[in-house]
N, CA, C and O atoms as a printed pandas DataFrame, in Angstrom:
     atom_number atom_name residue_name chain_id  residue_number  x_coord  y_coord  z_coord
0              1         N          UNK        A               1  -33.672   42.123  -13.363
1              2        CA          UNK        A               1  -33.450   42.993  -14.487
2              3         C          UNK        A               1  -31.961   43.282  -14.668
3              4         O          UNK        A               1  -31.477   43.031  -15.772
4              5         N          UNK        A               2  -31.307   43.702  -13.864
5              6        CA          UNK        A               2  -29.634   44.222  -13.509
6              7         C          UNK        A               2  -28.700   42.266  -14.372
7              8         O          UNK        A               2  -27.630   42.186  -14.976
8              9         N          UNK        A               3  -29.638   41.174  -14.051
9             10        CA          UNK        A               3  -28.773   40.389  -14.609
10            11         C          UNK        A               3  -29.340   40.089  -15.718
11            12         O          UNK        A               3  -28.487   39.594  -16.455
12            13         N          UNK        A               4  -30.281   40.133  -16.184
13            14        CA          UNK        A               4  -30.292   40.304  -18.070
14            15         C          UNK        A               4  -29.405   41.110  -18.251
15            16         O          UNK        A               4  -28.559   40.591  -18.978
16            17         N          UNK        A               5  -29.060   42.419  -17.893
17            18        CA          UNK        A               5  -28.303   43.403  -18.414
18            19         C          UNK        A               5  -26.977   42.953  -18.501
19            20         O          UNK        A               5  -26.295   43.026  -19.523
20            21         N          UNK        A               6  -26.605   42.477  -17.400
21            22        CA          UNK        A               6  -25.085   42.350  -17.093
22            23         C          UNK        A               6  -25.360   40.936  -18.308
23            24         O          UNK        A               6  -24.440   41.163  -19.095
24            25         N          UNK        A               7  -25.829   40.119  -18.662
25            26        CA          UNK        A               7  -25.702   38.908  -19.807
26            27         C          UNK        A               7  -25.535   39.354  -21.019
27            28         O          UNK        A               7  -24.617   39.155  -21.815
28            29         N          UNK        A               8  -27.170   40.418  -21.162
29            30        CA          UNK        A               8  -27.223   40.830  -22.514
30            31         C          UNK        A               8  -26.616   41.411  -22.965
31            32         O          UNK        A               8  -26.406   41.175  -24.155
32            33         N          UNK        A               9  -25.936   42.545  -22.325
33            34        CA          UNK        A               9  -25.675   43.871  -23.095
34            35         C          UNK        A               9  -23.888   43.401  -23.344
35            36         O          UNK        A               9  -23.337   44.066  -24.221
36            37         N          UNK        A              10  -22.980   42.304  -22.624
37            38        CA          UNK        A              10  -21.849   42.164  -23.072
38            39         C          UNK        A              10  -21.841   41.091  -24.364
39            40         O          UNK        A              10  -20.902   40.873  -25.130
40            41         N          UNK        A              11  -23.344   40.415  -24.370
41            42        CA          UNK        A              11  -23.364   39.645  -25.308
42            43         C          UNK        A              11  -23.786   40.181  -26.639
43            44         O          UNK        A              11  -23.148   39.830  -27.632
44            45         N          UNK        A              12  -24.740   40.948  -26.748
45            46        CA          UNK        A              12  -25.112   41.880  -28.049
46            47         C          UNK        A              12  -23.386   42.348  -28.302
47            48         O          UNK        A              12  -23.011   42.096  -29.447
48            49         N          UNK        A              13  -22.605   42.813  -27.638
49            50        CA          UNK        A              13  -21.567   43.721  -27.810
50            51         C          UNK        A              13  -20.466   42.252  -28.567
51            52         O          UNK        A              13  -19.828   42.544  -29.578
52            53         N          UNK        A              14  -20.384   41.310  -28.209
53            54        CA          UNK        A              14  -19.761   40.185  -28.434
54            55         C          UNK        A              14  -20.353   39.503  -30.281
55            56         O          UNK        A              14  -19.830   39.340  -31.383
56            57         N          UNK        A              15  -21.363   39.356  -29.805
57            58        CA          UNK        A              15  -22.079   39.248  -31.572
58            59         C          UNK        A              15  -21.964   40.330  -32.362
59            60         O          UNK        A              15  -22.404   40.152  -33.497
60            61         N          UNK        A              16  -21.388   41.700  -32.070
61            62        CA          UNK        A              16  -21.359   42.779  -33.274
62            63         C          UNK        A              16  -20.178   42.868  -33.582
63            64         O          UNK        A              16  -19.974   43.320  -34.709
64            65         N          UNK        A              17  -18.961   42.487  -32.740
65            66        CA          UNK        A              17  -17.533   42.200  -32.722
66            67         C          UNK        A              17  -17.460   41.180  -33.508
67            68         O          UNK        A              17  -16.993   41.289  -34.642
68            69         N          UNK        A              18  -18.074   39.631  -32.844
69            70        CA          UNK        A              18  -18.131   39.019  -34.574
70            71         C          UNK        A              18  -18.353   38.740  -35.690
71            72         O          UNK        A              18  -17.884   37.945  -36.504
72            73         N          UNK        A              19  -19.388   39.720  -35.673
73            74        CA          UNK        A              19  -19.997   40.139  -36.993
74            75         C          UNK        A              19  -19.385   41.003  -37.709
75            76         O          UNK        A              19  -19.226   40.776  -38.908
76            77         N          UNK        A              20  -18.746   42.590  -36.916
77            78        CA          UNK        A              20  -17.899   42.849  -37.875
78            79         C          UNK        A              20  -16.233   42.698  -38.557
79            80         O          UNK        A              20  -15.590   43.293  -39.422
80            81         N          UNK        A              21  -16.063   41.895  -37.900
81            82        CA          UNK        A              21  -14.594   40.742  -37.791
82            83         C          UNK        A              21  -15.028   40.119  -38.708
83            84         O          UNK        A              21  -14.175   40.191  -39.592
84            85         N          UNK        A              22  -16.207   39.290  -39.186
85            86        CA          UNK        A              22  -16.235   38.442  -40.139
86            87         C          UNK        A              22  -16.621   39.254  -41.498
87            88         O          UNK        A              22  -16.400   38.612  -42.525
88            89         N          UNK        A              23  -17.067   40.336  -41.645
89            90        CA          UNK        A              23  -17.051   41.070  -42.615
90            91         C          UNK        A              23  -16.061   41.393  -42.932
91            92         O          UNK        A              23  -15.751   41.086  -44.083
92            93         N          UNK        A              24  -15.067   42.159  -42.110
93            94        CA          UNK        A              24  -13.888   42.715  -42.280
94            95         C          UNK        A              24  -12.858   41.592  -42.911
95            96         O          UNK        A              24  -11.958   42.010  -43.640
96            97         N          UNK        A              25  -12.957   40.271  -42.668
97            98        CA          UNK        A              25  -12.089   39.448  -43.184
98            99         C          UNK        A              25  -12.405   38.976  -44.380
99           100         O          UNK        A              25  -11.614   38.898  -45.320
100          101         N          UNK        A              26  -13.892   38.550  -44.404
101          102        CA          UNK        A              26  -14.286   37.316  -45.509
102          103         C          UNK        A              26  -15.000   37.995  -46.481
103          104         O          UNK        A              26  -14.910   37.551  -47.626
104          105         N          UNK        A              27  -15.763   39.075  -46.265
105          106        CA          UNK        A              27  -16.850   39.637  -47.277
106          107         C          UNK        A              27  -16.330   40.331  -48.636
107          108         O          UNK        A              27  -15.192   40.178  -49.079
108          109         N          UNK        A              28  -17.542   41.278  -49.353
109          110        CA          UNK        A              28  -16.802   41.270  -50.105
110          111         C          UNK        A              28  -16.012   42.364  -50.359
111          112         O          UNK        A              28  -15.518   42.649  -51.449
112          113         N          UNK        A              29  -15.891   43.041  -49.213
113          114        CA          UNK        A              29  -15.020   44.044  -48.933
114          115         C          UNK        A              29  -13.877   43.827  -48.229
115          116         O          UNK        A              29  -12.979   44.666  -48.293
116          117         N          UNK        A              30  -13.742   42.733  -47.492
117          118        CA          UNK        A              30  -12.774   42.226  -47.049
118          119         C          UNK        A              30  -11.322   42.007  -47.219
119          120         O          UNK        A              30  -10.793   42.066  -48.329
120          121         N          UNK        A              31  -10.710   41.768  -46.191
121          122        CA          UNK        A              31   -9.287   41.274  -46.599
122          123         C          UNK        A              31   -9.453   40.459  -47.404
123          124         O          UNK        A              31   -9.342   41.025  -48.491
124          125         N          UNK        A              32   -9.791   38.781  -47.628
125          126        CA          UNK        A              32   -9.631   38.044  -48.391
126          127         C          UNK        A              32   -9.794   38.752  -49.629
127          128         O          UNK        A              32   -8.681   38.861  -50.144
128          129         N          UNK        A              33  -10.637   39.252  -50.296
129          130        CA          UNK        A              33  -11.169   39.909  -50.939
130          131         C          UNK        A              33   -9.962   40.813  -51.687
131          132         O          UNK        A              33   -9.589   40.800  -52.860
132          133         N          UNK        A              34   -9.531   41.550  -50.609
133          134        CA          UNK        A              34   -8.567   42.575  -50.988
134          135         C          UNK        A              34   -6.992   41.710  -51.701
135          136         O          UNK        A              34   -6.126   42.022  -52.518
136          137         N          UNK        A              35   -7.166   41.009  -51.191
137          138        CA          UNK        A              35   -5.902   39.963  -51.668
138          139         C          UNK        A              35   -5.909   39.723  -52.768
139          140         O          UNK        A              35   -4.962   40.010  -53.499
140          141         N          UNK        A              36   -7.366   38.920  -53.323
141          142        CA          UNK        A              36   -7.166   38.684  -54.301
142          143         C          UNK        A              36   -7.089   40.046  -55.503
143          144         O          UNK        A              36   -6.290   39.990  -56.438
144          145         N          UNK        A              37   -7.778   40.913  -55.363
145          146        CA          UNK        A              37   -7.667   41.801  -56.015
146          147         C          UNK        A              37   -6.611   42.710  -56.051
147          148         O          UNK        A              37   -6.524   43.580  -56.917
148          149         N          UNK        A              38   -5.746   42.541  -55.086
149          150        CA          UNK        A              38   -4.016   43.003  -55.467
150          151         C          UNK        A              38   -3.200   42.080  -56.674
151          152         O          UNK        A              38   -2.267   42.514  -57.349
152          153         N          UNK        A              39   -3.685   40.937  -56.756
153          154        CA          UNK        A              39   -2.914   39.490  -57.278
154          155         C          UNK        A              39   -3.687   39.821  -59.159
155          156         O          UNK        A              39   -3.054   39.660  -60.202
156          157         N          UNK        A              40   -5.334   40.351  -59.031
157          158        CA          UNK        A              40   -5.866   40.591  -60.084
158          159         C          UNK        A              40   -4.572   41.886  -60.800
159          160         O          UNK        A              40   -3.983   41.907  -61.881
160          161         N          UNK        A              41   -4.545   42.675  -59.801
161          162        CA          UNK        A              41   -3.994   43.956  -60.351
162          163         C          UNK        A              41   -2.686   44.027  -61.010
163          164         O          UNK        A              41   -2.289   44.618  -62.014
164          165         N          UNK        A              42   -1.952   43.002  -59.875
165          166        CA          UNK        A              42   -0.396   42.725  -60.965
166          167         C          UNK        A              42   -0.615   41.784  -62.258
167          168         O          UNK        A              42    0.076   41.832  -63.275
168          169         N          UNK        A              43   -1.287   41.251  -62.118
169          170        CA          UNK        A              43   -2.042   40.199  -63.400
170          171         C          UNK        A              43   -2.311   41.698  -64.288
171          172         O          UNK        A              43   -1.306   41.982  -64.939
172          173         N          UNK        A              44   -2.922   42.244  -64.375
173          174        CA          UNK        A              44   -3.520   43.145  -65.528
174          175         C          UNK        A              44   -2.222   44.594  -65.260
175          176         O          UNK        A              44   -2.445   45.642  -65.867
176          177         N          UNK        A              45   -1.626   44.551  -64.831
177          178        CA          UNK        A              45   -0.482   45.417  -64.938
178          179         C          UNK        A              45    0.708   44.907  -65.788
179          180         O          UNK        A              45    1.391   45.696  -66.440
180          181         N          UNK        A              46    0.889   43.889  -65.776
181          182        CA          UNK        A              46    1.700   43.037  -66.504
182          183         C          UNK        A              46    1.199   42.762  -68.026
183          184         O          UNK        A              46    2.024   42.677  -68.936
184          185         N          UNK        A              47   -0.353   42.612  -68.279
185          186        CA          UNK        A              47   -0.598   42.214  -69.472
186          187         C          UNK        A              47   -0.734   44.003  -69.815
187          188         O          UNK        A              47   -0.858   44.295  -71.004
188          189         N          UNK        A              48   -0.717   44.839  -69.072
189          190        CA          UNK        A              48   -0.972   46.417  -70.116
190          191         C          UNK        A              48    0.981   46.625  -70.775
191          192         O          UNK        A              48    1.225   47.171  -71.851
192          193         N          UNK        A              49    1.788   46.213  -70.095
193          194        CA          UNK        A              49    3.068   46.199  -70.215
194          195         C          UNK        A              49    3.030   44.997  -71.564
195          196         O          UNK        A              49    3.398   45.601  -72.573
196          197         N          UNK        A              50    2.812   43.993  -71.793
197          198        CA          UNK        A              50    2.932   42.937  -72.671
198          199         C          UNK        A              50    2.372   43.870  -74.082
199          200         O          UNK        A              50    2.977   43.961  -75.150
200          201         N          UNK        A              51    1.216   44.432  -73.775
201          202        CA          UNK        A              51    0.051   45.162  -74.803
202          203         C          UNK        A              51    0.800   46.106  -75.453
203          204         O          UNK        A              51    0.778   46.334  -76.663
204          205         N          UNK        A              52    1.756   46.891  -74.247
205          206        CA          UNK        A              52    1.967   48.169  -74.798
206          207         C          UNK        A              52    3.362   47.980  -75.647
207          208         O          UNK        A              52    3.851   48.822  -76.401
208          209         N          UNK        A              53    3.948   46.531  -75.316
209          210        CA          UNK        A              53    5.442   46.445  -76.085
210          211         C          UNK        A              53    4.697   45.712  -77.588
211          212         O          UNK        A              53    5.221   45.924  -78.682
212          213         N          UNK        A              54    3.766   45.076  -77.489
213          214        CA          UNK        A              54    3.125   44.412  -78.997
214          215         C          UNK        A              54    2.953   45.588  -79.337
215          216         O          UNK        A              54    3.977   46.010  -79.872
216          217         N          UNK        A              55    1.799   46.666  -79.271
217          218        CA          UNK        A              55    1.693   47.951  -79.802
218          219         C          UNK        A              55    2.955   48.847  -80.238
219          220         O          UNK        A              55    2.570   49.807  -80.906
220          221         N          UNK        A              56    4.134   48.822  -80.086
221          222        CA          UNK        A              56    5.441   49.433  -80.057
222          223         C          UNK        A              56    5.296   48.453  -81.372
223          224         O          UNK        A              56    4.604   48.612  -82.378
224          225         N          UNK        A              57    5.896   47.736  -81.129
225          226        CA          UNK        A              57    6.394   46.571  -82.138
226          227         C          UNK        A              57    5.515   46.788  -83.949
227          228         O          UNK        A              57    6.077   46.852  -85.043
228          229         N          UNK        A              58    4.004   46.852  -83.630
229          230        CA          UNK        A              58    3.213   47.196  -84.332
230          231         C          UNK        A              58    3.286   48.727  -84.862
231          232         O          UNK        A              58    3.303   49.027  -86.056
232          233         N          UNK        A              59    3.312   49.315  -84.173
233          234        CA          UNK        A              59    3.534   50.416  -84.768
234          235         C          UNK        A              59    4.740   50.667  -85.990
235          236         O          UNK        A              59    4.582   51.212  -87.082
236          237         N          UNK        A              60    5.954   50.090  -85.426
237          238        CA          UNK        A              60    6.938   50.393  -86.140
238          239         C          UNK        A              60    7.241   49.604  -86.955
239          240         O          UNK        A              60    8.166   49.840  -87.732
240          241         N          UNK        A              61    6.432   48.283  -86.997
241          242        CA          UNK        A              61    6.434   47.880  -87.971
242          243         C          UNK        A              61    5.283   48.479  -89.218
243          244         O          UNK        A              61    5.364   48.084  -90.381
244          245         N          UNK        A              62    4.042   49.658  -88.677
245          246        CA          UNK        A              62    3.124   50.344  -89.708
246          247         C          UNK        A              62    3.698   51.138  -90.308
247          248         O          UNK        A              62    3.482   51.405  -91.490
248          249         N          UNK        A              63    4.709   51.765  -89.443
249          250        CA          UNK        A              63    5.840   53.231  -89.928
250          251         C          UNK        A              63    6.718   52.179  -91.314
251          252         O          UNK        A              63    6.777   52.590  -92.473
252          253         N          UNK        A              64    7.082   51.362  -91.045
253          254        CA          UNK        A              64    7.795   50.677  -92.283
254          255         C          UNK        A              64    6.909   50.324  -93.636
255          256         O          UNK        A              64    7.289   49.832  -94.698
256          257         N          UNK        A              65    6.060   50.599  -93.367
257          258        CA          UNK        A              65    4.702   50.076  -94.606
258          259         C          UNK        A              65    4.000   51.491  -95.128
259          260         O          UNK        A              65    3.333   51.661  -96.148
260          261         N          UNK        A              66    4.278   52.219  -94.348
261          262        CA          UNK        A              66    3.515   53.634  -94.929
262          263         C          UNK        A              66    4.465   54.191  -96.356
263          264         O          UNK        A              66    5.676   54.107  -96.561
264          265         N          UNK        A              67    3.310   54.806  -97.242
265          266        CA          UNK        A              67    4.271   55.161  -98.717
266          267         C          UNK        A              67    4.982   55.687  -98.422
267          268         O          UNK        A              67    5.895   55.416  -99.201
268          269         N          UNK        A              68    5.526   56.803  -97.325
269          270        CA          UNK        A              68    6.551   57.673  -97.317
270          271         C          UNK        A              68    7.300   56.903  -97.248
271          272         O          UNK        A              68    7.830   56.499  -98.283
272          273         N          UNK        A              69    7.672   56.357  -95.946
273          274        CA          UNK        A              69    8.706   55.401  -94.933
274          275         C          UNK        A              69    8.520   53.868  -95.733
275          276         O          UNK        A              69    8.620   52.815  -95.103
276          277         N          UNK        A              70    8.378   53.892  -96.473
277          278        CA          UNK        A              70    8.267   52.335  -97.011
278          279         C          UNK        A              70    9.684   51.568  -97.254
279          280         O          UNK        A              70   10.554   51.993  -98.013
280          281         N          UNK        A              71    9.784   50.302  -96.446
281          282        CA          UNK        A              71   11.049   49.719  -96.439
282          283         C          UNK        A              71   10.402   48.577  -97.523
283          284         O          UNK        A              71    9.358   47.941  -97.378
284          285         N          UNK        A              72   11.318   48.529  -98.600
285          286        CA          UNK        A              72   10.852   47.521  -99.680
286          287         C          UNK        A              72   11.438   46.165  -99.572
287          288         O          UNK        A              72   10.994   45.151 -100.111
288          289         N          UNK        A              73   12.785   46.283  -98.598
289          290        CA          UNK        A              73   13.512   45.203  -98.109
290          291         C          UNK        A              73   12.053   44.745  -97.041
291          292         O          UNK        A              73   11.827   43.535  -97.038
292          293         N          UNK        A              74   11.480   45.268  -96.522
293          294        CA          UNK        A              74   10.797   44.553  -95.312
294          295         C          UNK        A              74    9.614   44.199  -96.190
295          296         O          UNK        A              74    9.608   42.993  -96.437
296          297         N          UNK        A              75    8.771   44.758  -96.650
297          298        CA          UNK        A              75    7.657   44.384  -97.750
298          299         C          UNK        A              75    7.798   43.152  -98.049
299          300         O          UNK        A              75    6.942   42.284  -97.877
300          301         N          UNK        A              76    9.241   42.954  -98.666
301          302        CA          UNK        A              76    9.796   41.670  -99.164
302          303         C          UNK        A              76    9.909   40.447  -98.341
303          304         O          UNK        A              76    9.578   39.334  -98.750
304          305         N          UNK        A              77   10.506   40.755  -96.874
305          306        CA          UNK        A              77   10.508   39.769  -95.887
306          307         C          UNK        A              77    9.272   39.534  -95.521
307          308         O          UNK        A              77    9.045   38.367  -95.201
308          309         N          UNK        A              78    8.312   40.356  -95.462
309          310        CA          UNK        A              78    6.922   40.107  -95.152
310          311         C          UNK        A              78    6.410   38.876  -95.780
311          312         O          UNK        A              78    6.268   37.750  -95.305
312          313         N          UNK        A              79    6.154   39.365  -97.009
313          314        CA          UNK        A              79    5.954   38.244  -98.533
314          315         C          UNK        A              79    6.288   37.238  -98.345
315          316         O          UNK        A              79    5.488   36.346  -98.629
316          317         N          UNK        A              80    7.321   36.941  -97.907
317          318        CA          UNK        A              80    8.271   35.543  -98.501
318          319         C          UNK        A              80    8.447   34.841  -96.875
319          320         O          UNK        A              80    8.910   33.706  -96.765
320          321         N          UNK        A              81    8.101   35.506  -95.867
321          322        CA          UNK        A              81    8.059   34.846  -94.609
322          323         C          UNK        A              81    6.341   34.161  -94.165
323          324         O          UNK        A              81    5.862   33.066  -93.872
324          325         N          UNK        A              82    5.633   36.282  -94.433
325          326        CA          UNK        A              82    4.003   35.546  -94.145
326          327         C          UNK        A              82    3.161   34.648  -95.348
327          328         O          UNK        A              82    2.211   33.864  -95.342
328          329         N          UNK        A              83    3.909   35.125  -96.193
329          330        CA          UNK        A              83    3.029   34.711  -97.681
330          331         C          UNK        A              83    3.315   33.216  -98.453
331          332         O          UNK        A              83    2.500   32.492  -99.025
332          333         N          UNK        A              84    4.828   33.021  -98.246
333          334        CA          UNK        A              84    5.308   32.103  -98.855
334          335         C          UNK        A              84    5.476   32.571 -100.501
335          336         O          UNK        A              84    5.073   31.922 -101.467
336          337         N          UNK        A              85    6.188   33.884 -100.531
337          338        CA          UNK        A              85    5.945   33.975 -102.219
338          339         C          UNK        A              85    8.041   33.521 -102.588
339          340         O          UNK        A              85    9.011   33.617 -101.836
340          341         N          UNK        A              86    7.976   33.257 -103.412
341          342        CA          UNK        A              86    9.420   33.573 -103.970
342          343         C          UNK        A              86    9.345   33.822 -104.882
343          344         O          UNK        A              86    8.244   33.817 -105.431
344          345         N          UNK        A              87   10.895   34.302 -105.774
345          346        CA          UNK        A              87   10.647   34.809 -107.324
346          347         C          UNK        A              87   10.922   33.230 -108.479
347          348         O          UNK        A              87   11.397   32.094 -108.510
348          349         N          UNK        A              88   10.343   34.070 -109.118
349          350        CA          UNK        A              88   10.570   33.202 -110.395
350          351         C          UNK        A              88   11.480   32.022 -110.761
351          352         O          UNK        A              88   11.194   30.947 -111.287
352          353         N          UNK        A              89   12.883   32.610 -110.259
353          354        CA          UNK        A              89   14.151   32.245 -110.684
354          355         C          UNK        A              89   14.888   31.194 -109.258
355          356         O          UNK        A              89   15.859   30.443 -109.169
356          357         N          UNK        A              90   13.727   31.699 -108.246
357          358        CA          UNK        A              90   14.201   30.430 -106.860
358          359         C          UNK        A              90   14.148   29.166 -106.738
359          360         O          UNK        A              90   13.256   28.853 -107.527
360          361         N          UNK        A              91   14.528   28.236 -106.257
361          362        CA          UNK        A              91   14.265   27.145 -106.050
362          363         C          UNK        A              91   13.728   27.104 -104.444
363          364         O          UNK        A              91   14.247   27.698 -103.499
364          365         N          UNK        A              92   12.319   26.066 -104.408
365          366        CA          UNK        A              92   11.972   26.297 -102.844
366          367         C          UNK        A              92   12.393   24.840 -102.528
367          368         O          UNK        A              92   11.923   23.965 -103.255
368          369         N          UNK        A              93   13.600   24.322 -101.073
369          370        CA          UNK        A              93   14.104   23.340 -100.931
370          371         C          UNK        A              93   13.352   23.277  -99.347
371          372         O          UNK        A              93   13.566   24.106  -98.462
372          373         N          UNK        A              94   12.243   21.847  -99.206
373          374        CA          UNK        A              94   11.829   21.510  -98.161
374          375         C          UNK        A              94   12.317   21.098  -97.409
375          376         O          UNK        A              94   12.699   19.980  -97.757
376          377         N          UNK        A              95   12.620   21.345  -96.353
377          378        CA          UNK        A              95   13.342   20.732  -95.021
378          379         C          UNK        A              95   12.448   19.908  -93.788
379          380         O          UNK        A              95   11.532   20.521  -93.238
380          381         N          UNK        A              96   12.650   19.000  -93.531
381          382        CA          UNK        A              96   12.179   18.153  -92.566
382          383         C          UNK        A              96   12.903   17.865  -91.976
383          384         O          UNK        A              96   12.671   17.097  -91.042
């Protein structure tokens, strides 16, 4: 009996050590795990920074379009950049 014990009981203790060693590394709580989800986090920290300078950009370009604040010079660049309009009196010269 005394040598089952002395086998078993360091060996149960040996299989729960690598059992929770292999959780701790690989699962999905794990280091590996944790890695990647630091690498996720600068990934989506970077695109809220990208988001929040388009949103800037957007904005102040809405502040230029509102009736109060209305820039008629920009209205105009709008037109003739997104639209393709010109006046009457232009000539449109194609470039290739």
């Amino acid at each position: 009996m005394k040598a089952v014990k002395a086998i078993l009981l360091p060996g149960v203790i040996g299989a729960l050590i690598l059992y929770f060693s292999y959780w701790a590394l690989a699962g999905d709580q794990g280091l590996a795990r944790w890695t990647t989800l630091q690498g996720d986090e600068e990934t989506l920290i970077a695109d809220i920074e990208r988001l929040k300078a388009e949103r800037d950009v957007l904005e102040t370009s809405l502040v230029r379009l509102r009736d109060r604040t209305m820039d008629l010079d920009y209205v105009e660049e709008i037109a003739r950049t997104k639209l393709s309009y010109v006046r009457a009196d232009e000539l449109i010269v194609a470039v290739r």
